[in-house]
Structures are given as structure tokens and as C-alpha cells.
N, CA, C and O atoms as CSV, one atom per row, in Angstrom:
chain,resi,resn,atom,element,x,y,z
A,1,UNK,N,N,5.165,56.554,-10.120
A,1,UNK,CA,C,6.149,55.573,-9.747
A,1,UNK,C,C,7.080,55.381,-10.949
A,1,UNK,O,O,6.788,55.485,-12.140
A,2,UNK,N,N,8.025,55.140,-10.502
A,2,UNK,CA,C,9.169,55.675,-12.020
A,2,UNK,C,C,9.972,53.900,-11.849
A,2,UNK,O,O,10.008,53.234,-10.815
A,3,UNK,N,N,10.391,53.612,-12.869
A,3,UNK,CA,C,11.461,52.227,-13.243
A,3,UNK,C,C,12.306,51.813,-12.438
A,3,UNK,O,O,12.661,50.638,-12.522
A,4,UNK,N,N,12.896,52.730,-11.368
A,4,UNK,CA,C,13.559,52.638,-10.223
A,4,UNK,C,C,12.983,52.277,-9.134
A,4,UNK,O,O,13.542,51.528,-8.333
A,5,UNK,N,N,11.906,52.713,-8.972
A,5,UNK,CA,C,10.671,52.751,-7.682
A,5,UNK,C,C,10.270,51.477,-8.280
A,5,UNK,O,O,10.282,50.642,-7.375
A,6,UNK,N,N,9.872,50.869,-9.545
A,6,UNK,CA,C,9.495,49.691,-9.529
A,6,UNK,C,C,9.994,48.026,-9.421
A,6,UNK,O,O,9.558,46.886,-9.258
A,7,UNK,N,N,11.256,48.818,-9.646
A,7,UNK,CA,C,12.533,48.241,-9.691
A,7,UNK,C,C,12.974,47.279,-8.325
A,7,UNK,O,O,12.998,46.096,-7.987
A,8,UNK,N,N,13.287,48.574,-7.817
A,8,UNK,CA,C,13.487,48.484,-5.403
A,8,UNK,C,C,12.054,47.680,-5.134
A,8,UNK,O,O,12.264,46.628,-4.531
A,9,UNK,N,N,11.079,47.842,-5.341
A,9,UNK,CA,C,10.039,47.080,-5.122
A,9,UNK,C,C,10.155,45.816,-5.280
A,9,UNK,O,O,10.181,45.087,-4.289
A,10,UNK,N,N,10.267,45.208,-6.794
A,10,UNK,CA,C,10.372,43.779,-6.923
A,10,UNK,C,C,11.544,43.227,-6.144
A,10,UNK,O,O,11.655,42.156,-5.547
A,11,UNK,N,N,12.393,44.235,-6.302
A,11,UNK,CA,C,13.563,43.215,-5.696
A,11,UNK,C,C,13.546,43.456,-4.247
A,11,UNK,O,O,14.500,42.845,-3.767
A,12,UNK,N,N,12.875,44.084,-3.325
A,12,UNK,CA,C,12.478,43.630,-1.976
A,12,UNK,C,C,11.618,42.661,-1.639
A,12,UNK,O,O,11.568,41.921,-0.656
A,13,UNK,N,N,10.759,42.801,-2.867
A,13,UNK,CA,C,9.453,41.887,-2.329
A,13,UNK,C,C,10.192,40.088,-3.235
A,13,UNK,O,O,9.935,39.136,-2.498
A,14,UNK,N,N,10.799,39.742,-4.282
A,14,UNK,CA,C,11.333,38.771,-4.947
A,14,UNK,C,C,12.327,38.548,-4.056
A,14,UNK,O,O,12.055,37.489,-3.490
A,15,UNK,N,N,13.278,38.971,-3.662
A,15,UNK,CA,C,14.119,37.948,-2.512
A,15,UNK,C,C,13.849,37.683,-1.492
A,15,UNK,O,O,14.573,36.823,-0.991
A,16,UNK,N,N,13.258,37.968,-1.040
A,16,UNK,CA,C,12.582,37.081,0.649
A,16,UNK,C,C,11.825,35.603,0.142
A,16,UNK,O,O,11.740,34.512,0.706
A,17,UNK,N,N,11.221,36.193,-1.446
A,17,UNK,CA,C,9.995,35.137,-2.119
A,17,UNK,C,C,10.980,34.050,-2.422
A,17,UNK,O,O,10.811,32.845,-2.236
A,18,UNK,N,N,11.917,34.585,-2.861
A,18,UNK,CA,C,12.929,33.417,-3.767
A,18,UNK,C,C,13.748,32.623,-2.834
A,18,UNK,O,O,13.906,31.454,-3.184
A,19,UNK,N,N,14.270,32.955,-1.801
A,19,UNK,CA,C,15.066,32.608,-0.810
A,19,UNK,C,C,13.913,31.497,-0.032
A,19,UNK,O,O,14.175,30.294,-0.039
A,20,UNK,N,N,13.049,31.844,0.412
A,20,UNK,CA,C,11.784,30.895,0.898
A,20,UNK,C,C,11.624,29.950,0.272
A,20,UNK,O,O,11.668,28.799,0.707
A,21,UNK,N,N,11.314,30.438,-1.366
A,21,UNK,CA,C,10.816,28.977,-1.894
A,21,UNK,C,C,12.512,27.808,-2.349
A,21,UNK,O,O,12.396,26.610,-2.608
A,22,UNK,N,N,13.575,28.376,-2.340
A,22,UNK,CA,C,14.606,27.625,-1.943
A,22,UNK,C,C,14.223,26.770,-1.345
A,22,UNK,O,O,13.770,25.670,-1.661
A,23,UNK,N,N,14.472,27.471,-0.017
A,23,UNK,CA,C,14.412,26.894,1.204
A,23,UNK,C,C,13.619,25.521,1.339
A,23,UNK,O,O,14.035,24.385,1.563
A,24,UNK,N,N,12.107,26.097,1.088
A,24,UNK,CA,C,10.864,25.031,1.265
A,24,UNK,C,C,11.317,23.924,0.251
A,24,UNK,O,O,11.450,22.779,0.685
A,25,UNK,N,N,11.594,24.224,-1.243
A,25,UNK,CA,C,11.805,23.028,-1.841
A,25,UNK,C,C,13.390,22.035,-1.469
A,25,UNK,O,O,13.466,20.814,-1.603
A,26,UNK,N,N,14.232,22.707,-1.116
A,26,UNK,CA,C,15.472,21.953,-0.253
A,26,UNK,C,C,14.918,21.131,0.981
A,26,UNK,O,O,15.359,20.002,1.192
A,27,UNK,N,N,14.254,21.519,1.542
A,27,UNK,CA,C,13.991,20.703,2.575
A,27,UNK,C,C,13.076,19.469,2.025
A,27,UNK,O,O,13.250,18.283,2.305
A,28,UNK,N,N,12.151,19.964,1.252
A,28,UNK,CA,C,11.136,18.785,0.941
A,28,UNK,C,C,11.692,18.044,0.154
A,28,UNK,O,O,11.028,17.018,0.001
A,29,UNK,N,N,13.250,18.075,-0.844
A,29,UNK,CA,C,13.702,17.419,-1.794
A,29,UNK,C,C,14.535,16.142,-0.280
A,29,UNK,O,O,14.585,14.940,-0.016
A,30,UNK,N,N,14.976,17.356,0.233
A,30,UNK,CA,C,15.657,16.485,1.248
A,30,UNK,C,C,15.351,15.227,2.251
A,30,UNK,O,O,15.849,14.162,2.615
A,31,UNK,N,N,14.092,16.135,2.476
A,31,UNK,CA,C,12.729,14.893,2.841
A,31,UNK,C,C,12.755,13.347,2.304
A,31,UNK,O,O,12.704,12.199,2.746
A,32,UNK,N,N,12.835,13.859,1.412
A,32,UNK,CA,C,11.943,12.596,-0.047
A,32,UNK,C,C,12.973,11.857,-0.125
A,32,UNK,O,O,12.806,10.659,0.104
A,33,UNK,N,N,14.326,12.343,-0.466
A,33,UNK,CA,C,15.777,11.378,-0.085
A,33,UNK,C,C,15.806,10.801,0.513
A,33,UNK,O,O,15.745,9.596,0.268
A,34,UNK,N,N,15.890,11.168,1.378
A,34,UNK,CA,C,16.449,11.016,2.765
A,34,UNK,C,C,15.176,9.534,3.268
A,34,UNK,O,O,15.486,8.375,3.546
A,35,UNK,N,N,14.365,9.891,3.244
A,35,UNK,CA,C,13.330,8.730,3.628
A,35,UNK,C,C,13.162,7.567,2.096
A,35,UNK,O,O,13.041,6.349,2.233
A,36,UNK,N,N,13.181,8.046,1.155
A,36,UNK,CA,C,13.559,7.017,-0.287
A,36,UNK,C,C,14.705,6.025,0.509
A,36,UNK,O,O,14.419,5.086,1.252
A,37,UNK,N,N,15.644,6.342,0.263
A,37,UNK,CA,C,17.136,5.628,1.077
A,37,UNK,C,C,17.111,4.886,1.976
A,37,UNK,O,O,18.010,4.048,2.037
A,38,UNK,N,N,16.185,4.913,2.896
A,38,UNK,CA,C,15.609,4.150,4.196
A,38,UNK,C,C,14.355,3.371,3.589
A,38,UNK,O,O,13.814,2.544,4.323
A,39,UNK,N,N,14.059,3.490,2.831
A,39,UNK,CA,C,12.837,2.326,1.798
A,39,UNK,C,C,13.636,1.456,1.645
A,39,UNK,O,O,13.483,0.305,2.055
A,40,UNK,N,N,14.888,1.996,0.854
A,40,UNK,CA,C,15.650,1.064,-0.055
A,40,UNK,C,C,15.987,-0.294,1.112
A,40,UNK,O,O,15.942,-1.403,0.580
A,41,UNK,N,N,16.177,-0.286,1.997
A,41,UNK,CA,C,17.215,-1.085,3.158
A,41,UNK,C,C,16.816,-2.496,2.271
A,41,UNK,O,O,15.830,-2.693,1.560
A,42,UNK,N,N,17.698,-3.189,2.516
A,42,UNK,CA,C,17.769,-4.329,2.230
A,42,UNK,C,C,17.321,-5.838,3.658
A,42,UNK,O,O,17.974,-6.343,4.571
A,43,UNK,N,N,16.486,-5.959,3.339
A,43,UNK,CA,C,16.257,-6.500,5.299
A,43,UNK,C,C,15.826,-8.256,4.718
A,43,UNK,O,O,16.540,-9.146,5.181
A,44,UNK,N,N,14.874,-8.603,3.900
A,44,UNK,CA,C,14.905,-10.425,3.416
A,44,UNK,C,C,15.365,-11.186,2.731
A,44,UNK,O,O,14.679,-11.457,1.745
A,45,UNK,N,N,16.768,-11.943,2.878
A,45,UNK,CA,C,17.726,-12.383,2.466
A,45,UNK,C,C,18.354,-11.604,1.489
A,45,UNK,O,O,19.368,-12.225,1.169
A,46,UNK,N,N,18.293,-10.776,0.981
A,46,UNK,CA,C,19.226,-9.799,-0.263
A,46,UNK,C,C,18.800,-9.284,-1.730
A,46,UNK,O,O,19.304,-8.363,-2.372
A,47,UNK,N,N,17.763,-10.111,-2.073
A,47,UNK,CA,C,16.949,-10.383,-3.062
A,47,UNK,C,C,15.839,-8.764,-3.301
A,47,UNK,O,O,15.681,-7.913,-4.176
A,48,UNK,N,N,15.244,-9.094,-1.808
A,48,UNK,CA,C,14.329,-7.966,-1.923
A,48,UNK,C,C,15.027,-6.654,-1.190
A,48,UNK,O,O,15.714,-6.762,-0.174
A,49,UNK,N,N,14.706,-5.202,-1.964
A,49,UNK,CA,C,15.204,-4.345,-1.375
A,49,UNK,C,C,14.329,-3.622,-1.009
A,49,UNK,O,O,14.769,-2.473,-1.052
A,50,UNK,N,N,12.799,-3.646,-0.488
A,50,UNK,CA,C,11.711,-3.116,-0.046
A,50,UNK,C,C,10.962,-4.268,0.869
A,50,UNK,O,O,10.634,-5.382,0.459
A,51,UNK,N,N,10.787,-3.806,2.057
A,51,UNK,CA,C,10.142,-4.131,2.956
A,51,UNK,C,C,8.487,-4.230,2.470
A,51,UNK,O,O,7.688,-3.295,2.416
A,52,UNK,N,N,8.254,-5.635,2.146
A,52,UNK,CA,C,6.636,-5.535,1.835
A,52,UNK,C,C,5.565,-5.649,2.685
A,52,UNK,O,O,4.404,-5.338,2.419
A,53,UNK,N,N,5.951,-6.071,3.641
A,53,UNK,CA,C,4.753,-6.855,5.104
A,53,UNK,C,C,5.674,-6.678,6.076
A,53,UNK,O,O,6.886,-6.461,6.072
A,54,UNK,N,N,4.810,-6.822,6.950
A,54,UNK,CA,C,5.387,-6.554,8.515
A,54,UNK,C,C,5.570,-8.613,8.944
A,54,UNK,O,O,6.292,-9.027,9.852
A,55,UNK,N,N,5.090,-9.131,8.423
A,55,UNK,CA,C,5.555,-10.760,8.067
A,55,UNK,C,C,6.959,-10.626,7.538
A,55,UNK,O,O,7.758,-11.315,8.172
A,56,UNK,N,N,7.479,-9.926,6.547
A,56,UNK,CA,C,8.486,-10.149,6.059
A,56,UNK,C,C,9.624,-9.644,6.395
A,56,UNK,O,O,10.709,-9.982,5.923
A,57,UNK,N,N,9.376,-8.564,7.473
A,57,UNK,CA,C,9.703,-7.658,8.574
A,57,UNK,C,C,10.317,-8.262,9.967
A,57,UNK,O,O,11.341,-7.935,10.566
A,58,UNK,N,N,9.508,-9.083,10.221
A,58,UNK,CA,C,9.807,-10.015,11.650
A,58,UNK,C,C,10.497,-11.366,11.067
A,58,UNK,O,O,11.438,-11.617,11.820
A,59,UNK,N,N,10.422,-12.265,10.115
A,59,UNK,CA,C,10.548,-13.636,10.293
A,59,UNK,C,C,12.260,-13.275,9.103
A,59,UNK,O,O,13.141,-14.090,8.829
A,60,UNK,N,N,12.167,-11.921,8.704
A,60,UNK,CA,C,13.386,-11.877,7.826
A,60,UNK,C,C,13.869,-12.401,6.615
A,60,UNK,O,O,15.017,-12.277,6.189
A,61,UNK,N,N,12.817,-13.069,6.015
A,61,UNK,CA,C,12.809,-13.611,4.503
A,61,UNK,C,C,11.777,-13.206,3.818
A,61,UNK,O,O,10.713,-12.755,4.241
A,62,UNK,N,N,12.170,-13.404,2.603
A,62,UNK,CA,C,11.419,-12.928,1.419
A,62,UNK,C,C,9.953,-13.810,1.652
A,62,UNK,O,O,9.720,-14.889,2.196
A,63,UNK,N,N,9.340,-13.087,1.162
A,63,UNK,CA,C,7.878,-13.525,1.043
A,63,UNK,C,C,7.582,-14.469,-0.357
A,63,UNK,O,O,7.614,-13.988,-1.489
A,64,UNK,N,N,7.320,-15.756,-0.091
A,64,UNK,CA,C,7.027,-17.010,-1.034
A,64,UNK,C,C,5.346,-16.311,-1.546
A,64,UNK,O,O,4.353,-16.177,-0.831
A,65,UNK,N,N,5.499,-15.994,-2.896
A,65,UNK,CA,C,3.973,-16.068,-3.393
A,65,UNK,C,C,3.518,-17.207,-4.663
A,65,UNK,O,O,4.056,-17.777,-5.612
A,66,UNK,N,N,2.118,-17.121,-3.977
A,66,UNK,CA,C,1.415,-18.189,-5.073
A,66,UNK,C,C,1.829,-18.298,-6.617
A,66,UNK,O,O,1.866,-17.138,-7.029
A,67,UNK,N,N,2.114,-19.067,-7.516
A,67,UNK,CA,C,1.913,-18.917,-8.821
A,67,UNK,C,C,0.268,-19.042,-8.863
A,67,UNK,O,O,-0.616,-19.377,-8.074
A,68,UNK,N,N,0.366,-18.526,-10.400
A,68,UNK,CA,C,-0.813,-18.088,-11.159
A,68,UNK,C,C,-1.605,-19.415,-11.533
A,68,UNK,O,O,-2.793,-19.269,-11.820
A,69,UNK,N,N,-1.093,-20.629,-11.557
A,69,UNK,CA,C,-1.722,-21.370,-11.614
A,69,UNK,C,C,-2.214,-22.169,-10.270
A,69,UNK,O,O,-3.066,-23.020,-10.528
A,70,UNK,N,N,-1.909,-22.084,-9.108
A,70,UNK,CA,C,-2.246,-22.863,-7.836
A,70,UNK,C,C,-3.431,-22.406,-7.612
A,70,UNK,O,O,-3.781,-21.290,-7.997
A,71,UNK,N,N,-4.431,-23.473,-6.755
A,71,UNK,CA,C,-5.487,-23.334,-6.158
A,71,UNK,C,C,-5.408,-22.166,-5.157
A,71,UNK,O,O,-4.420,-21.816,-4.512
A,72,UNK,N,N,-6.623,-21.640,-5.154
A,72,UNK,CA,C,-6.266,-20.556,-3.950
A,72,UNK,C,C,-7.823,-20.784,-3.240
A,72,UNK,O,O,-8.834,-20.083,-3.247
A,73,UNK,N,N,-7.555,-21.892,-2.731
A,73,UNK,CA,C,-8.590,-22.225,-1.549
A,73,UNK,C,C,-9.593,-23.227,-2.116
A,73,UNK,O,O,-9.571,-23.846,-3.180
A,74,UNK,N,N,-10.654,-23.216,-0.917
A,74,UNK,CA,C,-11.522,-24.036,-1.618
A,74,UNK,C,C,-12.237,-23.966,-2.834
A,74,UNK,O,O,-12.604,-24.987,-3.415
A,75,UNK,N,N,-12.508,-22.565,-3.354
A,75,UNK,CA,C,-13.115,-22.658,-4.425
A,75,UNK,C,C,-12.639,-21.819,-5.200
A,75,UNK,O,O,-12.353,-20.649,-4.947
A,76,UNK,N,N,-12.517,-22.488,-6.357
A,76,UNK,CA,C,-11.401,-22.190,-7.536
A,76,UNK,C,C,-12.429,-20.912,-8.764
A,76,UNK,O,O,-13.308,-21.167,-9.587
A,77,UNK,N,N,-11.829,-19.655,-8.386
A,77,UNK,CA,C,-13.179,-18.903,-8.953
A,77,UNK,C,C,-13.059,-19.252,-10.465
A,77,UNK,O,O,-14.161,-19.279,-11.014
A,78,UNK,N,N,-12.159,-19.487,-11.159
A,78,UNK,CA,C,-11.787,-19.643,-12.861
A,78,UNK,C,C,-12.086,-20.751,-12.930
A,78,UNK,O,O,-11.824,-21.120,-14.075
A,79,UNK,N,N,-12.537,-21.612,-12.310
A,79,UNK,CA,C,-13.194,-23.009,-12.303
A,79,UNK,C,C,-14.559,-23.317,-11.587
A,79,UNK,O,O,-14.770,-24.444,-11.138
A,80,UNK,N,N,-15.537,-22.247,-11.478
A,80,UNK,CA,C,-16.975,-22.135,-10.429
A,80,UNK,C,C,-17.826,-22.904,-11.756
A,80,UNK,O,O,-17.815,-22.576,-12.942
A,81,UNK,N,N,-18.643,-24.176,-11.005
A,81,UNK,CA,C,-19.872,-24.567,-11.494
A,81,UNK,C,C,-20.116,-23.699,-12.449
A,81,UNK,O,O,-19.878,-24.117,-13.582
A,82,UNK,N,N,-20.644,-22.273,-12.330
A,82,UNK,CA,C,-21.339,-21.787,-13.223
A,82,UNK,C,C,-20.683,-21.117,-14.520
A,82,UNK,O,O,-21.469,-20.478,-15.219
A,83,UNK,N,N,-19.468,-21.171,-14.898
A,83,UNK,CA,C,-18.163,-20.837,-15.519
A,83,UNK,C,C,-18.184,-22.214,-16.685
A,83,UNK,O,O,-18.364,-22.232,-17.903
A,84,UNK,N,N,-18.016,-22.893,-16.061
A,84,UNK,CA,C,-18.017,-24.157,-16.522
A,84,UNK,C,C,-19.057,-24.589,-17.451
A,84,UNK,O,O,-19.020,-24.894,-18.643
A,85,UNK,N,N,-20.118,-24.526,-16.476
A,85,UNK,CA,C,-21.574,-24.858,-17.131
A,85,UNK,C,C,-21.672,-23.834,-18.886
A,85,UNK,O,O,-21.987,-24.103,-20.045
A,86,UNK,N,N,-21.187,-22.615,-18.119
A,86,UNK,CA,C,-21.054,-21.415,-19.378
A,86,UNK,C,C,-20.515,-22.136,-20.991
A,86,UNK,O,O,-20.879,-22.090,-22.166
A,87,UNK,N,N,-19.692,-22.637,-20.364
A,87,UNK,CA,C,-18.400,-22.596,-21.621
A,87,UNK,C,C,-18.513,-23.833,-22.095
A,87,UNK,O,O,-17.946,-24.111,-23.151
A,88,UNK,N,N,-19.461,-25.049,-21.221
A,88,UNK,CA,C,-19.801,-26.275,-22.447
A,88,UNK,C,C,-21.193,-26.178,-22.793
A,88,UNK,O,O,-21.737,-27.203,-23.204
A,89,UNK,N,N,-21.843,-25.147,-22.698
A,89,UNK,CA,C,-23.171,-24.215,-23.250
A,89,UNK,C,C,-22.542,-23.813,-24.784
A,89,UNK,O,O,-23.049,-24.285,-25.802
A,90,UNK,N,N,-21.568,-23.036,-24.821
A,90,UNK,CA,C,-20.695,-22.172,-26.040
A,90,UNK,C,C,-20.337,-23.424,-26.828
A,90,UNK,O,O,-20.688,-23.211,-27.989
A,91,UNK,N,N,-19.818,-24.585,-26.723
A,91,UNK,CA,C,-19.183,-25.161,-27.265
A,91,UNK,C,C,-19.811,-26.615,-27.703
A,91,UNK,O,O,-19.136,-27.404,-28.364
């Protein structure tokens, strides 16, 4: 097989390869755009530009979350009996 013969080879078998993987990565770049862009929508009052809940989805406003300091229910885990008991044990 001589430099020529190896030559016609790659380049039959490398452009069908190269043209394909074009292809496949254009479409999947296109994909990823194309659906990114439709993330972005802007849908609870203007603020948020990602849809977080299907709550925030239907009623059309931003979603109100807890601060870090509010109770979150009846029992306050950073404040449990046994937490407590701990830390005037230490002190």
C-alpha cells in the first residue's frame, strides 16, 4: 500500500466521519440553546427569570421564602431539648 493508497483511504473514510460529527454536535449545541432560552422566560413578576415550582407557575409570582432565622414549624431543630441540654452541660 503506497502514500497515495493511504492517503484516498483516510480521506474517504475522514469525511463522512467529520461531516457526521458536525452534524451530531450542531444539532445537540442547537438543542441546548434553543431549550436554555425557553428556561430563561421570565413568567413571576420580572424579578425571577427561572421557573422554580409549578406553584410559581400557576399563581404567577415569585415564590416568598423563609428567612434563616424563622421558626419552621413546631419544632425548632437548632433549639431541640437535647441541643440545649448539650450546651448548658459545656458551659
Amino acid at each position: 500500500m503506497s502514500g497515495a493508497d493511504l492517503w484516498l483511504f483516510v480521506k474517504q473514510f475522514g469525511t463522512p466521519l467529520a461531516s457526521s460529527t458536525v452534524f451530531v454536535l450542531v444539532l445537540f449545541i442547537g438543542f441546548c440553546v434553543v431549550f436554555g432560552f425557553m428556561k430563561t422566560k421570565k413568567t413571576a413578576g420580572g424579578s425571577a427569570r427561572v421557573v422554580k415550582s409549578l406553584d410559581e407557575r400557576i399563581s404567577h409570582q415569585a415564590m416568598v421564602y423563609l428567612a434563616p432565622s424563622a421558626p419552621h414549624g413546631p419544632a425548632d431543630q437548632l433549639r431541640a431539648p437535647e441541643l440545649l441540654e448539650a450546651a448548658a452541660r459545656k458551659s
